[in-house]
C-alpha positions in Angstrom: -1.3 -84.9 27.4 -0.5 -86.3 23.7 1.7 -84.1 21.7 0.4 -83.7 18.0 2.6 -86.6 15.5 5.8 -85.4 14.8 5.9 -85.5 10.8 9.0 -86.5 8.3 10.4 -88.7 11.5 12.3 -87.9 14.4 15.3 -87.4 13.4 17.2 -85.4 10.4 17.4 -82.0 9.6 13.8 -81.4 9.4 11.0 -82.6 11.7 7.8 -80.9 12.9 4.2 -81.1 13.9 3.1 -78.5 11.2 3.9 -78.1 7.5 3.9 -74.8 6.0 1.7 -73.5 5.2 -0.6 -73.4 7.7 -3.1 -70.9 10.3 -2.8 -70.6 14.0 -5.7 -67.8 15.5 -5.7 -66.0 19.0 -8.9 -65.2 19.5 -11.3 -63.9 22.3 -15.3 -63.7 22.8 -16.5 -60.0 23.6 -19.9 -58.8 24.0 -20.7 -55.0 22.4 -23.4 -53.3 23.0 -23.7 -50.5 20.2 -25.9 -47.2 21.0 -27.5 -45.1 18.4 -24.9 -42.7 18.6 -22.1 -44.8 18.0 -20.7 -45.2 21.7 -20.3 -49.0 23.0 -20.2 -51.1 25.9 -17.8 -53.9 25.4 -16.7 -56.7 28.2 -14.6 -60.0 27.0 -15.8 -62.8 28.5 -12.8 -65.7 28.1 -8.7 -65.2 28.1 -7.1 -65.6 24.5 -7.4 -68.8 23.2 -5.8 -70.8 20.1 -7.3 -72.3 16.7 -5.0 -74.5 14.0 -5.7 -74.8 10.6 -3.5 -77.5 9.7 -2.3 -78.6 5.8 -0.3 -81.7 5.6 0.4 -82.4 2.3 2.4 -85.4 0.7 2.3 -87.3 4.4 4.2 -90.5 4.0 2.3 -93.8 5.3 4.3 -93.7 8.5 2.8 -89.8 8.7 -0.6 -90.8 7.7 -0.6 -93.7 10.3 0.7 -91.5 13.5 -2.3 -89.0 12.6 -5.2 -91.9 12.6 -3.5 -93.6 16.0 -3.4 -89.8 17.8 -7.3 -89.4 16.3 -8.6 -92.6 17.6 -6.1 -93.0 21.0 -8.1 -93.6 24.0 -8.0 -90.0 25.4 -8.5 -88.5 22.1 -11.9 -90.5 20.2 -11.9 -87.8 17.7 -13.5 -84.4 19.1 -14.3 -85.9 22.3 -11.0 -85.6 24.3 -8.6 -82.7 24.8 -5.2 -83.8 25.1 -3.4 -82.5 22.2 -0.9 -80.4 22.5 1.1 -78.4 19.8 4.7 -76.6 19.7 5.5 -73.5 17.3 8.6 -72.4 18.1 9.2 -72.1 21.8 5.4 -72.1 23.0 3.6 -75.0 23.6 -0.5 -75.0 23.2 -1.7 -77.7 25.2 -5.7 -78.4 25.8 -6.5 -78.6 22.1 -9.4 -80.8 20.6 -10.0 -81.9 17.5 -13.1 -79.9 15.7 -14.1 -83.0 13.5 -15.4 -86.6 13.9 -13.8 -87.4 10.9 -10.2 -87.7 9.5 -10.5 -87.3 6.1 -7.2 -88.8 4.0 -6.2 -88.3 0.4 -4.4 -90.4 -1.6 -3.4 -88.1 -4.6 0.0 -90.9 -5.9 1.5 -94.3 -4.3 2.5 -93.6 -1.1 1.8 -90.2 -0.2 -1.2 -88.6 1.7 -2.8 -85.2 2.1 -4.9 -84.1 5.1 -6.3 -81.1 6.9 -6.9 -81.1 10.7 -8.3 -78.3 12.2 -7.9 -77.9 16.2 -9.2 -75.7 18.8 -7.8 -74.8 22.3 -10.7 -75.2 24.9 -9.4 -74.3 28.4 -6.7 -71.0 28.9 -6.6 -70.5 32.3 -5.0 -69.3 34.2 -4.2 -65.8 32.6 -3.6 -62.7 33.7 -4.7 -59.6 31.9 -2.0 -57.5 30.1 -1.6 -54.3 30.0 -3.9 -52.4 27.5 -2.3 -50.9 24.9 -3.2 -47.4 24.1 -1.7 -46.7 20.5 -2.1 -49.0 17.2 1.5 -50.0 16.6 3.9 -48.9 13.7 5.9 -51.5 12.0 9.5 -52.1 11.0 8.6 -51.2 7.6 7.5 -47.5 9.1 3.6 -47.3 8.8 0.7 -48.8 10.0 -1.0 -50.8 7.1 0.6 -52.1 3.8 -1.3 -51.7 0.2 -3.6 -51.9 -0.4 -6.0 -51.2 2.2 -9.4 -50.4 2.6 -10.9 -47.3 4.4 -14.9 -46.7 4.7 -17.1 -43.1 6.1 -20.4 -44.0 7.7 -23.1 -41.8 8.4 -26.5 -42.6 10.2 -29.7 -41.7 8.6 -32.6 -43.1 9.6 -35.3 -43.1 6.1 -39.0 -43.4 6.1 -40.5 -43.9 2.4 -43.9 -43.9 2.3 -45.6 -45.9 -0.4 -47.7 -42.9 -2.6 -44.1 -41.0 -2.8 -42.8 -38.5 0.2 -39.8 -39.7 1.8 -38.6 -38.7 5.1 -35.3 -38.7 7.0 -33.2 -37.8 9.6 -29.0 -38.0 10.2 -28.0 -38.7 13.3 -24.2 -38.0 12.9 -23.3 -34.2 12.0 -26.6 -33.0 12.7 -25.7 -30.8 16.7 -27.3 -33.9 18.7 -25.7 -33.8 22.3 -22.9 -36.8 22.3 -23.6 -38.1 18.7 -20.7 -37.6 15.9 -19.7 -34.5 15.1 -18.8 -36.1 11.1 -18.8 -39.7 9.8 -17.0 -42.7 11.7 -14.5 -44.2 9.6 -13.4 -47.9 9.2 -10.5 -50.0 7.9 -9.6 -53.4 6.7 -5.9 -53.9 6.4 -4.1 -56.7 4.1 -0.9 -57.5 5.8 0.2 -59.5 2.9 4.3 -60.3 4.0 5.2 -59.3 7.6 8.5 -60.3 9.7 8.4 -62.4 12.9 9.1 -59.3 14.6 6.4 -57.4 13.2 3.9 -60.5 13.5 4.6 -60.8 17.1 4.1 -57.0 17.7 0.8 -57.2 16.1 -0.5 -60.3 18.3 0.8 -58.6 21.3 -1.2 -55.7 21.1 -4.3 -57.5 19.8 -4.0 -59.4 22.6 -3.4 -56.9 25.1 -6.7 -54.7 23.7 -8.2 -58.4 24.0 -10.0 -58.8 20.8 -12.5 -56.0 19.9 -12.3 -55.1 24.1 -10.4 -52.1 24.6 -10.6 -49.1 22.2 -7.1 -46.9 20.9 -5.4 -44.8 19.1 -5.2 -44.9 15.3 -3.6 -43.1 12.8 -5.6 -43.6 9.4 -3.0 -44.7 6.8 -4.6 -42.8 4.2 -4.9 -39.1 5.4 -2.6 -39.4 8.2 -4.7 -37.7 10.9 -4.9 -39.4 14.6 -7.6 -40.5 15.7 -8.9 -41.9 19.2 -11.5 -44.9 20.2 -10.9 -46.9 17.3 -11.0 -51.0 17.9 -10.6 -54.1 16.3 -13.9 -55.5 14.3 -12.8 -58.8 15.1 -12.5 -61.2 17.8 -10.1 -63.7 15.8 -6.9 -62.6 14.8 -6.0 -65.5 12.1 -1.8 -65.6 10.9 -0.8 -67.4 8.3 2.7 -69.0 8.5 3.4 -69.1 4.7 6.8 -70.2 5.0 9.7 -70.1 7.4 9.5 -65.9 9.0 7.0 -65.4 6.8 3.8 -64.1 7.8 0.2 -62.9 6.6 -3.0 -61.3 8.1 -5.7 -59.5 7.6 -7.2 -56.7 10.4 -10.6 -54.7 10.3 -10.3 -51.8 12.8 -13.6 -49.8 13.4 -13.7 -46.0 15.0 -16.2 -45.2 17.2 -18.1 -42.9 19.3 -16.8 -41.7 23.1 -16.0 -45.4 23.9 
């Protein structure tokens, strides 16, 4: 196993394989199978695994020169091997593969380089599922969501327009079909602009323990304040943004829906 280059060298107050800011996504791969009435069968198919979205800008040559000997190493041959590893903190993602042939370098002044690598975790085994989690968490900061947020009311109507001029239709939701909405389905997409290590970590926990769009919960909607059951996540990718040092960014799309 090859760790990623450690940047700035390896000794001093500051030395890392990452340079703010930069992306690292959990993400999972779930199959959903949506009815007409809004219900769902959902299985996920592979254990959380880890994406990096990595900005280095103003590498020095001694930088620049690590990166291209890690990229062209024997195990490594650009995307064909998978022996980088990564540390954040005090986790270590190992199996990680390169997701380009190329290593593309810009030389913006004399002796400086910027670059973006972007790096994919292939193999997460072995992993035991978590514990689902049953209730959206609330955050240090004593809601939900931060503003601004999004919030959208669906109906189903199918619509038949004929070409000389009658048009026929039919709603499926609110309309006394047996196990079909009783009202619209609501949806969300959530702007976490500025959250805390603490708060970031709460939210990857329980995104992984739903696993991805999986498992279904409870949400309370931020703008009307009413509880509501089987809501998901709308995504299988939960990308956070390390803008700086404890500061973190995200964005969530959370979907309600029918008996499931």
């Amino acid at each position: 196993m090859s760790a990623l280059p450690i940047l700035r060298g390896t000794t001093g107050t500051f030395n890392a394989q990452v340079l703010y800011p930069f992306t690292r996504s959990v993400r999972f791969r779930t199959t959903v199978n949506i009815f007409m009435n809004g219900s769902e069968q959902r299985w996920p198919n592979t254990p959380p695994l880890y994406d990096f979205d990595l900005s280095m800008n103003a590498l020095t040559a001694t930088d620049k020169a690590l990166w291209l000997a890690f990229f062209s190493n024997a195990g490594q041959i650009g995307r064909y091997g998978t022996v980088g590893s990564i540390t954040i903190g005090a986790t270590t993602y190992s199996n990680l593969t390169l997701m380009s042939d190329d290593l593309s370098v810009t030389n913006p002044t004399s002796q400086l380089f910027n670059q973006s690598v972007s790096l994919r975790q292939v193999n997460g085994y072995p992993w035991t599922p978590p514990t689902v989690g049953t209730v959206f968490p609330t955050f240090s900061f004593g809601a939900v969501a931060e503003q601004p947020f999004t919030q959208v009311s669906t109906y189903l109507t199918s619509v038949n327009e004929s070409a000389n001029g009658p048009r026929f239709s039919t709603p499926w939701y609110q309309n006394s079909l047996t196990n079909f909405p009783t009202g619209y389905l609501r949806s969300w997409k959530i702007n976490f602009g500025l959250l805390s290590q603490t708060d970031i970590t709460t939210l990857e926990n329980f995104f992984v323990s739903v696993m991805g769009m999986a498992s279904s919960f409870s949400f309370t909607d931020p703008l009307t304040g009413t509880p509501l059951s089987h809501v998901r996540f709308d995504q299988d990718s939960l990308d956070i943004k390390y803008t700086d040092i404890g500061m973190f960014s995200t964005t969530v799309s959370l979907i309600q829906t029918n008996l499931s």
